[in-house]
Backbone and ligand atoms as CSV (ligand in chain L), in Angstrom:
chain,resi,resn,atom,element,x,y,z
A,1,UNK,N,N,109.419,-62.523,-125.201
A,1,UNK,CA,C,109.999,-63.428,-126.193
A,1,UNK,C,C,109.896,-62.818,-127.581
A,2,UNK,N,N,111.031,-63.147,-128.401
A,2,UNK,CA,C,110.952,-62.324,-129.653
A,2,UNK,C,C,110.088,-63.432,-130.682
A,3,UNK,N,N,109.344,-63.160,-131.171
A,3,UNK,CA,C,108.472,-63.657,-132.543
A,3,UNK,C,C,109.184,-63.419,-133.580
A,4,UNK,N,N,109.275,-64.471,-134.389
A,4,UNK,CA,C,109.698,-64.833,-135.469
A,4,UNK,C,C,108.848,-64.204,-136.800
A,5,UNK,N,N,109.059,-63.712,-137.316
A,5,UNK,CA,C,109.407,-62.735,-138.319
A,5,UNK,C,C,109.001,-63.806,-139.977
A,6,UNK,N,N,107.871,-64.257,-140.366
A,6,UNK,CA,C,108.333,-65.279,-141.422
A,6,UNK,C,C,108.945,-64.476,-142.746
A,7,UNK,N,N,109.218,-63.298,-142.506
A,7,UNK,CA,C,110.221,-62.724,-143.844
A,7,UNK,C,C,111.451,-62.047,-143.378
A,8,UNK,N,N,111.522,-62.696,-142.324
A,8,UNK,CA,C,112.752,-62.109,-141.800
A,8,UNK,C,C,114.233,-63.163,-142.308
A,9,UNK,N,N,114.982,-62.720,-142.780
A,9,UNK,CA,C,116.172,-63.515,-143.314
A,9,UNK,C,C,116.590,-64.047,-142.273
A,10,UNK,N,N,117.153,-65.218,-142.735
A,10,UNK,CA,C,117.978,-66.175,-142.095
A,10,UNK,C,C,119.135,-65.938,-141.405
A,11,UNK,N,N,119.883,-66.011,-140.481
A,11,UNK,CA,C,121.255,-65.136,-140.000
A,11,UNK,C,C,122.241,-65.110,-140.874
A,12,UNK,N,N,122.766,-64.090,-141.787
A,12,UNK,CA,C,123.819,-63.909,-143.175
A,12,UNK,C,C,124.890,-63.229,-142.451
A,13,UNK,N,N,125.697,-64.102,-142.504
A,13,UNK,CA,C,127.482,-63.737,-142.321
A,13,UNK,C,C,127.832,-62.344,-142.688
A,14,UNK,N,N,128.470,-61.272,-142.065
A,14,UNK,CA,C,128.828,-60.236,-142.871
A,14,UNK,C,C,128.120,-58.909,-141.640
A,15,UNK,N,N,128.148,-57.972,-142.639
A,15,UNK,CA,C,128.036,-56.878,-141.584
A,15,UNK,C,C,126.397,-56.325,-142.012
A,16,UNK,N,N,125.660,-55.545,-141.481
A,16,UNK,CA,C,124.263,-55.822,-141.562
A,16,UNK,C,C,123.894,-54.288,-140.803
A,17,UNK,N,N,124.708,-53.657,-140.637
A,17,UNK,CA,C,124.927,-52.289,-140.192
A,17,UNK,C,C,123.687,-51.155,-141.395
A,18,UNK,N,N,123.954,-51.558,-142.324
A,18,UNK,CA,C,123.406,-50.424,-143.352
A,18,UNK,C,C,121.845,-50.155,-142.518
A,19,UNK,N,N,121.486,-51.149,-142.212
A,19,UNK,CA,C,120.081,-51.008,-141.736
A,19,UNK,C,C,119.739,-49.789,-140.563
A,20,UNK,N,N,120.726,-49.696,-139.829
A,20,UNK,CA,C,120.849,-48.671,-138.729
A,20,UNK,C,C,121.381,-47.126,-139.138
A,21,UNK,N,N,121.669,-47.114,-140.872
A,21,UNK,CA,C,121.873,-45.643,-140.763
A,21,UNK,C,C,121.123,-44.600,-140.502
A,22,UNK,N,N,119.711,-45.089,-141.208
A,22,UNK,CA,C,118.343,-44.505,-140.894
A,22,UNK,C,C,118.173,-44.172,-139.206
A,23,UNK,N,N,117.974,-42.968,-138.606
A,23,UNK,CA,C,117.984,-42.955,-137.013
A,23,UNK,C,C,116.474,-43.317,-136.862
A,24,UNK,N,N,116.612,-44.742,-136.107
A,24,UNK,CA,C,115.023,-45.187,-135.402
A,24,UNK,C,C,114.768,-44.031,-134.518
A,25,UNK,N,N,113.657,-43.418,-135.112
A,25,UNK,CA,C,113.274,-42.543,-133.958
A,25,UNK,C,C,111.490,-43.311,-133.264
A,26,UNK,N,N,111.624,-43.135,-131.682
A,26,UNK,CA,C,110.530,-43.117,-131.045
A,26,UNK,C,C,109.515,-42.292,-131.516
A,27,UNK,N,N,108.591,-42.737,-132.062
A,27,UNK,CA,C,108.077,-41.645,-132.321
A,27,UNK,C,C,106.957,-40.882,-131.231
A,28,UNK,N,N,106.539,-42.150,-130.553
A,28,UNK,CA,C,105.610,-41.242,-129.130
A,28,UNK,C,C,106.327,-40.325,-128.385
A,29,UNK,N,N,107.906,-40.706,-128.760
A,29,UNK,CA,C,108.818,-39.608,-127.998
A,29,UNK,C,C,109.074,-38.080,-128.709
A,30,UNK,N,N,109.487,-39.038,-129.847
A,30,UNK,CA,C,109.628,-37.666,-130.440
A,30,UNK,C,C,108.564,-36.556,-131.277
A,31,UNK,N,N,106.972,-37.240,-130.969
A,31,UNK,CA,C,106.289,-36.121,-130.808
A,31,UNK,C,C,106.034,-35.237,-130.285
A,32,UNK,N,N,106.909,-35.303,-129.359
A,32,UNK,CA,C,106.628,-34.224,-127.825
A,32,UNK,C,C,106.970,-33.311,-128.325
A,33,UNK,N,N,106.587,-31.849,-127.866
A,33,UNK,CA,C,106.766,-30.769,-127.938
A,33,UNK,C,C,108.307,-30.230,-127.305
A,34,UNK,N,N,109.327,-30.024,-128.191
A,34,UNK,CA,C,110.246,-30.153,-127.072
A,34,UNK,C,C,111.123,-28.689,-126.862
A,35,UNK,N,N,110.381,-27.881,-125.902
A,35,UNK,CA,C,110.710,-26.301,-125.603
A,35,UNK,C,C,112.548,-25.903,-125.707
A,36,UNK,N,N,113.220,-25.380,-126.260
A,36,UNK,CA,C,114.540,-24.902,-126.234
A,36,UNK,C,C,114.488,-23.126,-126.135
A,37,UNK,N,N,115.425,-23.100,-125.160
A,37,UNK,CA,C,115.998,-24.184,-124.146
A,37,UNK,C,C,115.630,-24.726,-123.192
A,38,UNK,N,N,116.592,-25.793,-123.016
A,38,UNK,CA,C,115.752,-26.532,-121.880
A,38,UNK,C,C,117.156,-27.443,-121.380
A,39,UNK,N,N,117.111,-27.552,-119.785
A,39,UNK,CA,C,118.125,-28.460,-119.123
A,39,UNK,C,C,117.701,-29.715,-118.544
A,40,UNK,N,N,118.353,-30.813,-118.495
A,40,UNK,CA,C,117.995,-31.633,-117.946
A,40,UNK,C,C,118.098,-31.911,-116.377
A,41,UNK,N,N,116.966,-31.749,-115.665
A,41,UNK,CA,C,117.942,-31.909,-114.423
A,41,UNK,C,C,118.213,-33.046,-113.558
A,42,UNK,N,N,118.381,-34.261,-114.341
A,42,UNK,CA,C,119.102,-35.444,-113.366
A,42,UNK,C,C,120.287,-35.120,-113.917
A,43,UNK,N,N,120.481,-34.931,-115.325
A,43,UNK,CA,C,122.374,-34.901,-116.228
A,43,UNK,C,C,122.793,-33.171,-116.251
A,44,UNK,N,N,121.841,-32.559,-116.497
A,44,UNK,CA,C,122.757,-31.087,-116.768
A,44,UNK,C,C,122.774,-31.021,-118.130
A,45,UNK,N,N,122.028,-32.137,-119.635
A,45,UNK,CA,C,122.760,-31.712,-120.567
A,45,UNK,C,C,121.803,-30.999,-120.732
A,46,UNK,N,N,122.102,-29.805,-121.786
A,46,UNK,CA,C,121.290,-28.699,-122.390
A,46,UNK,C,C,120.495,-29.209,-123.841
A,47,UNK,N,N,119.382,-28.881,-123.824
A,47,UNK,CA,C,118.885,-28.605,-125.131
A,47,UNK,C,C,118.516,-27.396,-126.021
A,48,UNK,N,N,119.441,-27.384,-127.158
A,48,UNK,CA,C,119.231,-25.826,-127.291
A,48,UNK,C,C,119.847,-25.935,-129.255
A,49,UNK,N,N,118.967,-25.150,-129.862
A,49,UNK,CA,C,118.753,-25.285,-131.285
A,49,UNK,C,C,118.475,-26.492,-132.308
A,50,UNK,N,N,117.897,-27.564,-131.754
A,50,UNK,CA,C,117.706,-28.759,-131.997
A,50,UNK,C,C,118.798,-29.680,-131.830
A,51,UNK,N,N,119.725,-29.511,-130.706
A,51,UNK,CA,C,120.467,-30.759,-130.358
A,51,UNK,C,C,120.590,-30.502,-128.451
A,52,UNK,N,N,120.795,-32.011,-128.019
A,52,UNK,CA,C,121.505,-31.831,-126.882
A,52,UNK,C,C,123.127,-32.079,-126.860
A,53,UNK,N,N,123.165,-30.642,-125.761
A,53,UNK,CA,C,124.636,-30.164,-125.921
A,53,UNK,C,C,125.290,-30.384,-124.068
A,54,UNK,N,N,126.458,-30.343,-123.877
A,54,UNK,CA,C,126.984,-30.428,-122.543
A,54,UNK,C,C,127.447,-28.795,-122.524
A,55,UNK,N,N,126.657,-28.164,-122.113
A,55,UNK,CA,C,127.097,-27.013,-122.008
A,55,UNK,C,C,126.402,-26.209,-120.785
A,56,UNK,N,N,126.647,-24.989,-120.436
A,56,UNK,CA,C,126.331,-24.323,-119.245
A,56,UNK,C,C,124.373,-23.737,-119.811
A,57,UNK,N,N,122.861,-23.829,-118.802
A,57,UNK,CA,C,122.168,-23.664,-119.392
A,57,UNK,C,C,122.249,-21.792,-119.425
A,58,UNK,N,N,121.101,-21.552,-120.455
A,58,UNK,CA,C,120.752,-20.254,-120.202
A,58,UNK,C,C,120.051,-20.258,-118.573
A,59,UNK,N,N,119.841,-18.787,-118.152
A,59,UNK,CA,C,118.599,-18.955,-116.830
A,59,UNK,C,C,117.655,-19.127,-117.090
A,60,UNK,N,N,116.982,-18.815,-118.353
A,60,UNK,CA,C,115.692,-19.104,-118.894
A,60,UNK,C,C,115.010,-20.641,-119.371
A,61,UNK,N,N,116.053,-21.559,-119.272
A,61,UNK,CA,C,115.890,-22.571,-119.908
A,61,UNK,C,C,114.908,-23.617,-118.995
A,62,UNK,N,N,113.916,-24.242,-120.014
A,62,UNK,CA,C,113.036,-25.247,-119.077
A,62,UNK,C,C,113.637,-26.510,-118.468
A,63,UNK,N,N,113.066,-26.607,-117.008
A,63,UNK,CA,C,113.393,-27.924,-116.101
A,63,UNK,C,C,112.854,-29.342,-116.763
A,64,UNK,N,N,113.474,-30.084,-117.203
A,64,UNK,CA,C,112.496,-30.983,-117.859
A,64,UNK,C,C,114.064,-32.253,-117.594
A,65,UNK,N,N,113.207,-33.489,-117.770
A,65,UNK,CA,C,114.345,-34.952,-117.837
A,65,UNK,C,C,114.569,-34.922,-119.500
A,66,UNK,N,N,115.668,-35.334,-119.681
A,66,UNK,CA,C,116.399,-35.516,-121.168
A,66,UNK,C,C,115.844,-37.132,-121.219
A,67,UNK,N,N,115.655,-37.057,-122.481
A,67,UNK,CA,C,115.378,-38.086,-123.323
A,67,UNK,C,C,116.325,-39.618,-122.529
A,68,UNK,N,N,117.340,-39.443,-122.421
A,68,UNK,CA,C,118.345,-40.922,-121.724
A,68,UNK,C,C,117.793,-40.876,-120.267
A,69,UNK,N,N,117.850,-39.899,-119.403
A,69,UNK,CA,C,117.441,-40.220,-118.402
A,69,UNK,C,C,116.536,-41.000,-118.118
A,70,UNK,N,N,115.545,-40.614,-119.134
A,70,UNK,CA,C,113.465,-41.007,-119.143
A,70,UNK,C,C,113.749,-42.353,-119.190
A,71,UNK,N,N,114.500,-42.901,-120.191
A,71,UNK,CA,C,115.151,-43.948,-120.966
A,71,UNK,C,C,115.795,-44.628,-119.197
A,72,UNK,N,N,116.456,-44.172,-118.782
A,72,UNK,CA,C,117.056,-44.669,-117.921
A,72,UNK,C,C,116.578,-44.934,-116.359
A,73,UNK,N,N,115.621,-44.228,-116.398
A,73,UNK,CA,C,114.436,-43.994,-114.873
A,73,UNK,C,C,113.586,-45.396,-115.245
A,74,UNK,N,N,113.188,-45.726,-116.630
A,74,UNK,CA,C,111.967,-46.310,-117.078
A,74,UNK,C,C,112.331,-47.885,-117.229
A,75,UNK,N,N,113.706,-47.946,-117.461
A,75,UNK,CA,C,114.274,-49.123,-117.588
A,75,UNK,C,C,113.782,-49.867,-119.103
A,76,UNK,N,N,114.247,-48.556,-119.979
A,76,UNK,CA,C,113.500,-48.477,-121.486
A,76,UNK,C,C,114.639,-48.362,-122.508
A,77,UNK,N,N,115.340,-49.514,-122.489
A,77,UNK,CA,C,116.578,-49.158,-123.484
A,77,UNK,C,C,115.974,-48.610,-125.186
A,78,UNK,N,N,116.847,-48.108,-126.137
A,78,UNK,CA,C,116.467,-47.888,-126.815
A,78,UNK,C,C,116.851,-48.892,-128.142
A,79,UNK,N,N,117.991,-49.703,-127.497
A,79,UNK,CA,C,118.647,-51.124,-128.229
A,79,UNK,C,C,119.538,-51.820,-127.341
A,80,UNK,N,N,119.583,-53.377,-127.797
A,80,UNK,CA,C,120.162,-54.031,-126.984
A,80,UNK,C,C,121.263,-54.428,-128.041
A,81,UNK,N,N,122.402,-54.898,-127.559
A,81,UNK,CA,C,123.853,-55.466,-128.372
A,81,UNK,C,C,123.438,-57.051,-127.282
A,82,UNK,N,N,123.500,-58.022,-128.111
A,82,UNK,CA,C,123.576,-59.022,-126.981
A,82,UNK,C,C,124.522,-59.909,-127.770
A,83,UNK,N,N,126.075,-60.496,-127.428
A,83,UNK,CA,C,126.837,-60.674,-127.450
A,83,UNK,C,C,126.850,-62.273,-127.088
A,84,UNK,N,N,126.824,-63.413,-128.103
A,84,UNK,CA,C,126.988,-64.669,-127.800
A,84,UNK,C,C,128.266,-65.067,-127.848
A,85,UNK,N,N,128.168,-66.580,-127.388
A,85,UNK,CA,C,129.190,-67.194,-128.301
A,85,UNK,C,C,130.155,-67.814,-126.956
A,86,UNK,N,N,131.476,-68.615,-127.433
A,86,UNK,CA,C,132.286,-68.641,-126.510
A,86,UNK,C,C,133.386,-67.263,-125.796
A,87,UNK,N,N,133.250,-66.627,-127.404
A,87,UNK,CA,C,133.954,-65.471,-127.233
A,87,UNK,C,C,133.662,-64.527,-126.024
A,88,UNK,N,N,131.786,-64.076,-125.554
A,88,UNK,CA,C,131.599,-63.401,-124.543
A,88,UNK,C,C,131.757,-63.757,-123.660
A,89,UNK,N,N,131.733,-65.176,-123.314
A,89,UNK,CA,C,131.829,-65.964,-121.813
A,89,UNK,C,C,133.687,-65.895,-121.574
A,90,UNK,N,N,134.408,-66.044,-122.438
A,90,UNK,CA,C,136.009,-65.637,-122.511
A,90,UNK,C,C,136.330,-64.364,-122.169
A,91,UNK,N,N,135.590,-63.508,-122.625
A,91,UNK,CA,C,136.500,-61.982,-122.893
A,91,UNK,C,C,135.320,-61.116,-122.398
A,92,UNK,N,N,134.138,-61.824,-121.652
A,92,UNK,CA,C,133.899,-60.465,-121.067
A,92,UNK,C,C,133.867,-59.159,-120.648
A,93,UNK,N,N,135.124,-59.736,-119.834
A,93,UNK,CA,C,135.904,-58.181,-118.882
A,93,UNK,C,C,136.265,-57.223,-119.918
A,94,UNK,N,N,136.760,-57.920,-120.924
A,94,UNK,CA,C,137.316,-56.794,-121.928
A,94,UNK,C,C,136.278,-55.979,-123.129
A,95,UNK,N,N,135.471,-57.341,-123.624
A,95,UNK,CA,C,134.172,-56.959,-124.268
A,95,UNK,C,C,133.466,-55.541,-123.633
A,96,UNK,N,N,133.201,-56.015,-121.977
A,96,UNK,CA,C,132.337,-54.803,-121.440
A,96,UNK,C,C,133.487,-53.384,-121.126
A,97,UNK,N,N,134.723,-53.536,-121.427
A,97,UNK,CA,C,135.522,-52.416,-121.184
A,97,UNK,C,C,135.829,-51.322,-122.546
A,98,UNK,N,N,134.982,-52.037,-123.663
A,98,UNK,CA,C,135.382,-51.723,-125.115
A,98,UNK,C,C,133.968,-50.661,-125.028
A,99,UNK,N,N,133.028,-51.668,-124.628
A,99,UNK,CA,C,131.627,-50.888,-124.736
A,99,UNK,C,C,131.840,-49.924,-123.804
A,100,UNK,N,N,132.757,-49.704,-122.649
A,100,UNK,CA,C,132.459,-48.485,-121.782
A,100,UNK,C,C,133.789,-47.239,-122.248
A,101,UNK,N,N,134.524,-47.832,-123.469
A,101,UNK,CA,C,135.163,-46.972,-124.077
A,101,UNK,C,C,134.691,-46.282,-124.761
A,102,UNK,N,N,133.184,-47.172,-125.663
A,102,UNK,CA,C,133.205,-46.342,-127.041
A,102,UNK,C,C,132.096,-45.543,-126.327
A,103,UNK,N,N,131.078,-46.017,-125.239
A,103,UNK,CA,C,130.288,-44.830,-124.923
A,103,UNK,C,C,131.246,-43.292,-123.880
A,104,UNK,N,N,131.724,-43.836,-123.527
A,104,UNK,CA,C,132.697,-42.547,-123.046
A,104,UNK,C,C,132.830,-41.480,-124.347
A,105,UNK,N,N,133.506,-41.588,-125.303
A,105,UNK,CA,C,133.485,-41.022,-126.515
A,105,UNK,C,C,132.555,-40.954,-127.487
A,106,UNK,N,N,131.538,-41.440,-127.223
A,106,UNK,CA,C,130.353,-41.443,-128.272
A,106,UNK,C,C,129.542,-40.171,-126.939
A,107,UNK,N,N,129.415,-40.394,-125.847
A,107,UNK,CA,C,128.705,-39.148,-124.611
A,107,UNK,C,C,129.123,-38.132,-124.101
A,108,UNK,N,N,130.470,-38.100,-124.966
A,108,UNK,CA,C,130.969,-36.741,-124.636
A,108,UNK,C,C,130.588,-35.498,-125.872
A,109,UNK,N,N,130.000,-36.398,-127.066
A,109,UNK,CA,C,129.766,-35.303,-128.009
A,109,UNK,C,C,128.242,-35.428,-128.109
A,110,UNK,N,N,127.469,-36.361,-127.795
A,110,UNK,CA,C,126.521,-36.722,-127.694
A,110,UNK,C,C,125.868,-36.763,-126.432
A,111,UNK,N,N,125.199,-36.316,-125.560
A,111,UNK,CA,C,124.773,-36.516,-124.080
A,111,UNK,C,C,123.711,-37.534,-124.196
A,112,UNK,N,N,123.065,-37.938,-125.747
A,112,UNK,CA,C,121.652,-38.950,-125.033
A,112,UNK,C,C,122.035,-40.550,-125.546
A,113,UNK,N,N,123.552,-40.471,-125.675
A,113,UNK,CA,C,124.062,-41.542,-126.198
A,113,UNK,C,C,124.771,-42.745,-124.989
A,114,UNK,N,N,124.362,-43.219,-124.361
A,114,UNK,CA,C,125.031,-44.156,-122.605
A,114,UNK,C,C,124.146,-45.114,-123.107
A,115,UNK,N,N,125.470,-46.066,-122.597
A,115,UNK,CA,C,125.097,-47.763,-121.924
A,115,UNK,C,C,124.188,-47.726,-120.498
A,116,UNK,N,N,123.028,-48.112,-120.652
A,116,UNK,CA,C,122.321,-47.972,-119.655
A,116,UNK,C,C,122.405,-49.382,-119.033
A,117,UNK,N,N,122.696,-50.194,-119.378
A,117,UNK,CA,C,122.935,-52.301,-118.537
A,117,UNK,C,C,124.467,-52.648,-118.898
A,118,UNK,N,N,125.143,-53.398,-118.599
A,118,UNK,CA,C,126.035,-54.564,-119.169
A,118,UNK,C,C,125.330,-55.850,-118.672
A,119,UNK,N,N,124.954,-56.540,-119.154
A,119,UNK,CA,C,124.598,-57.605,-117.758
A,119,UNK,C,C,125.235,-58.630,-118.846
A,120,UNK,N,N,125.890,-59.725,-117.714
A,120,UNK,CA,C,126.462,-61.388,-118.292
A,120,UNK,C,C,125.585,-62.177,-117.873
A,121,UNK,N,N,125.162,-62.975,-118.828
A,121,UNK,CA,C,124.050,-64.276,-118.769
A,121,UNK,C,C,125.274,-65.266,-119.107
A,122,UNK,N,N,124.211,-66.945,-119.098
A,122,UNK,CA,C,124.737,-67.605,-118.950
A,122,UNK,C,C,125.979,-67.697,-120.162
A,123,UNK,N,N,124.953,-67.624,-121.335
A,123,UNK,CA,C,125.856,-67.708,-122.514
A,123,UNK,C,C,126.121,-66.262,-123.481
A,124,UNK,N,N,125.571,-65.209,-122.536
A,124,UNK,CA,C,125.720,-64.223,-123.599
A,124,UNK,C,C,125.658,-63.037,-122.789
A,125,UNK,N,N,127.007,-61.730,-123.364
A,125,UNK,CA,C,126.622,-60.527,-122.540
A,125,UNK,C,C,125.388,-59.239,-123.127
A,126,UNK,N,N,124.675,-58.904,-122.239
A,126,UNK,CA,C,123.561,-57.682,-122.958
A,126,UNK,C,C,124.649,-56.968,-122.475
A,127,UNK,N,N,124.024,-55.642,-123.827
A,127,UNK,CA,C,124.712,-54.347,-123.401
A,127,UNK,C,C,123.201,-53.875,-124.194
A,128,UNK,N,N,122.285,-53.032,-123.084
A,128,UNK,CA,C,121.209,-52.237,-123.185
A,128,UNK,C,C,122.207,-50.324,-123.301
A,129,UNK,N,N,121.547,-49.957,-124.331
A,129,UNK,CA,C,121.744,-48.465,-124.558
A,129,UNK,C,C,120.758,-47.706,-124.907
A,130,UNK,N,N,120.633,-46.146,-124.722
A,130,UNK,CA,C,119.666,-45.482,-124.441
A,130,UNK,C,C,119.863,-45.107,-126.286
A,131,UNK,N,N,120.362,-45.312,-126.944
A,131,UNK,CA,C,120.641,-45.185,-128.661
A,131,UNK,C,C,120.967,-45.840,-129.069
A,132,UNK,N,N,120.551,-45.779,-130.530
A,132,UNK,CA,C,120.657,-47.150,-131.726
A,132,UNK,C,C,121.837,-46.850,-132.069
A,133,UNK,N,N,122.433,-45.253,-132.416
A,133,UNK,CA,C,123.483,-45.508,-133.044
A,133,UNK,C,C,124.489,-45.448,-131.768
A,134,UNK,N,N,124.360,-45.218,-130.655
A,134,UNK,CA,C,125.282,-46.004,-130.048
A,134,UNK,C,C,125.772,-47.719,-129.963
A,135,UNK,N,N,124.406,-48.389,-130.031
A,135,UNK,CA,C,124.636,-49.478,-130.406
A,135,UNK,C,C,124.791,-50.110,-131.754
A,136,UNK,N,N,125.466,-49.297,-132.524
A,136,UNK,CA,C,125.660,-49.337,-133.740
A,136,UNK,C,C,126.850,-49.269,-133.860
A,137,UNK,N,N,127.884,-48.245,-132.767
A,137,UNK,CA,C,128.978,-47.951,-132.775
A,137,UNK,C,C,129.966,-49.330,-132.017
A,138,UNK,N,N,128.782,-49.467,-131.081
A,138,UNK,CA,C,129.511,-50.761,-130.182
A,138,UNK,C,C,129.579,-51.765,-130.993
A,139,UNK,N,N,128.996,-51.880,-132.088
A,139,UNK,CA,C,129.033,-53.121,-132.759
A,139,UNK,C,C,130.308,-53.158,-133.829
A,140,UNK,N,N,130.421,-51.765,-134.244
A,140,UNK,CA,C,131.524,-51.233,-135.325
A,140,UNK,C,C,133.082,-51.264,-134.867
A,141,UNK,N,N,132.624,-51.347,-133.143
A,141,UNK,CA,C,134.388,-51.594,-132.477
A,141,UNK,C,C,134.437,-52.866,-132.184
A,142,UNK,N,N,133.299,-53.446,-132.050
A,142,UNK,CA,C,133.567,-54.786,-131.691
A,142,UNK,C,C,134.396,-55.715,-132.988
A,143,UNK,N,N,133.637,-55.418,-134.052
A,143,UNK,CA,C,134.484,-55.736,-135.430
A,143,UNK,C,C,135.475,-55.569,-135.719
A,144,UNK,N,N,136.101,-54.108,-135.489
A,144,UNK,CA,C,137.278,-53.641,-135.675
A,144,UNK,C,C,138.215,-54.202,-135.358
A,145,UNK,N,N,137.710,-54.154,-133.368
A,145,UNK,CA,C,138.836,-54.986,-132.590
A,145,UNK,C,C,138.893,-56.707,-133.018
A,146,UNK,N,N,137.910,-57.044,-133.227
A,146,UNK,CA,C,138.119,-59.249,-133.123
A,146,UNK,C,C,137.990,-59.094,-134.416
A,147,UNK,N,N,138.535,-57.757,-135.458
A,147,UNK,CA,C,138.508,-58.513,-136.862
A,147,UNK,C,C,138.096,-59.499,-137.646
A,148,UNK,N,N,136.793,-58.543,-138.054
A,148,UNK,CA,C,135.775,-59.691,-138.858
A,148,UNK,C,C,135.892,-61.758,-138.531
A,149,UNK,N,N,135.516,-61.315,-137.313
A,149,UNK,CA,C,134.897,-62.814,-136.406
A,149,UNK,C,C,133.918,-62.334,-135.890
A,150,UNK,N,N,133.055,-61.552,-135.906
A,150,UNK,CA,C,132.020,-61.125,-135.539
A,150,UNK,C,C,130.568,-61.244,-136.611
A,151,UNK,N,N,129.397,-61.788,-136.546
A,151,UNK,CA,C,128.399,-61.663,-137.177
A,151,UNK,C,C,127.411,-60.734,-136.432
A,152,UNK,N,N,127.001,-59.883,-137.487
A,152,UNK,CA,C,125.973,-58.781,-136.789
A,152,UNK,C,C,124.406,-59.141,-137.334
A,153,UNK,N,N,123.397,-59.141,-136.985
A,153,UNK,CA,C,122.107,-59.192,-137.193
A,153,UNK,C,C,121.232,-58.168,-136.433
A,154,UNK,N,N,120.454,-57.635,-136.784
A,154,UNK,CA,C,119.269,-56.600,-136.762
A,154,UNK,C,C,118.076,-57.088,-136.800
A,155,UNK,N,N,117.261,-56.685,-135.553
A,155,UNK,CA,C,115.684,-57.283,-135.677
A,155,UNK,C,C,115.101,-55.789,-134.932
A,156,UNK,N,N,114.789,-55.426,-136.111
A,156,UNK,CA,C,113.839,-53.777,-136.322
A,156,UNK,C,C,113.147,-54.002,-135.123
A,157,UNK,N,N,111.942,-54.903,-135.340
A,157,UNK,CA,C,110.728,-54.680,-134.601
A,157,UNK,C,C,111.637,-54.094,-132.797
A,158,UNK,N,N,112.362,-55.364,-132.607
A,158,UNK,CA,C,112.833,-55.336,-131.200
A,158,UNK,C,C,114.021,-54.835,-130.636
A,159,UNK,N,N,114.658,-54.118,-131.868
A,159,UNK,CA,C,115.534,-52.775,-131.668
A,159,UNK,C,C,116.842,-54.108,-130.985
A,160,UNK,N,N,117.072,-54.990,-131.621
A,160,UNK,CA,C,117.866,-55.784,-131.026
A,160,UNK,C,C,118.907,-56.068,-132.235
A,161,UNK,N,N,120.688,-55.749,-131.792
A,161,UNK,CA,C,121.479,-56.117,-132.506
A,161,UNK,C,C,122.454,-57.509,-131.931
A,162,UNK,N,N,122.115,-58.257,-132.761
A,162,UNK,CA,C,122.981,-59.615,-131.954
A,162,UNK,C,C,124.339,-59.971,-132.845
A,163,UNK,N,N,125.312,-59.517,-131.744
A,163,UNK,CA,C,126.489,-60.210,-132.211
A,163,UNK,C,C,126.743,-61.574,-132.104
A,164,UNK,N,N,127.427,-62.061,-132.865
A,164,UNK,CA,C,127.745,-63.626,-132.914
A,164,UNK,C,C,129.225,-63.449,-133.349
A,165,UNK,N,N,130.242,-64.552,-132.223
A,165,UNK,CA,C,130.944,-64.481,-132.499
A,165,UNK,C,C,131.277,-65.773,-133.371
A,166,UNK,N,N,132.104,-66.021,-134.366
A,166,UNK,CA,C,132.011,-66.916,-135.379
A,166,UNK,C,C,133.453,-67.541,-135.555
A,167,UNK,N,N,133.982,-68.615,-135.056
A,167,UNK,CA,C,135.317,-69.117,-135.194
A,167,UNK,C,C,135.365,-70.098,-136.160
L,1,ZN,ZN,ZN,119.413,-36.207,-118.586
């Protein structure tokens, strides 16, 4: 259950994005020592000069799980989009076809960037992702497309972005 925050603002109309330019990094994660090169071997993506790349590895490169996988074995999103309203219970099908657009194109230049859940609840769809700024992006098409009828909110502690749809 999420705890209430007593300086946490009230839900404000508008876009609320600025907060996510900063990249939340894990930091127990990203203290690791992280050898390049190195391949992942559930995905294949490469790590090599401080990014992961989709590319062919060297032979030398270390066997190790990529950061989304770990994320994805562990059942450890790295943010949730959770999508209320009448709007998600309406447009589902299409809602979750937007989110499997923009990660298609957000994981082809990015490998640690995937929707790791869609799931539909009663009144609201999750979309769990293995990145913030993927779920940053899903939130930026969601706007685009339902043209500012969308309210966005950010709760740091719990890496949770909640859309609201607003008629
Ligand atoms: Zn991987």
């Amino acid at each position: 259950m999420k705890s209430v925050h007593p300086s946490s603002p009230s839900f404000q109309p508008g876009r609320h994005l600025e907060v996510l330019d900063e990249p939340v990094h894990d930091a127990a994660r990203d203290a690791e020592k992280m050898t390049s090169p190195a391949v992942c071997t559930a995905c294949g993506a490469v790590y090599s000069e401080g990014h992961w790349q989709w590319t062919s590895p060297p032979s030398h490169a270390m066997q190790m799980r990529c950061p989304a996988c770990r994320r994805m074995a562990e059942g450890r999103p790295a943010a949730h989009v959770a999508i209320s309203g009448a709007f998600a219970q309406q447009r589902g099908g299409e809602i979750a076809q937007l989110v499997r657009e923009v990660e298609h194109r957000e994981k082809t230049a990015h490998p640690l960037r995937r929707v790791m859940a869609i799931e539909s609840r009663e009144d609201e769809l999750e979309v769990q992702t293995t990145d913030v700024r993927l779920a940053r992006d899903i939130c930026v098409a969601l706007m685009d497309t339902y043209n500012g009828k969308l309210n966005v909110d950010y709760d740091e502690g719990d890496k949770l972005l909640r859309v609201k749809w607003v008629t």
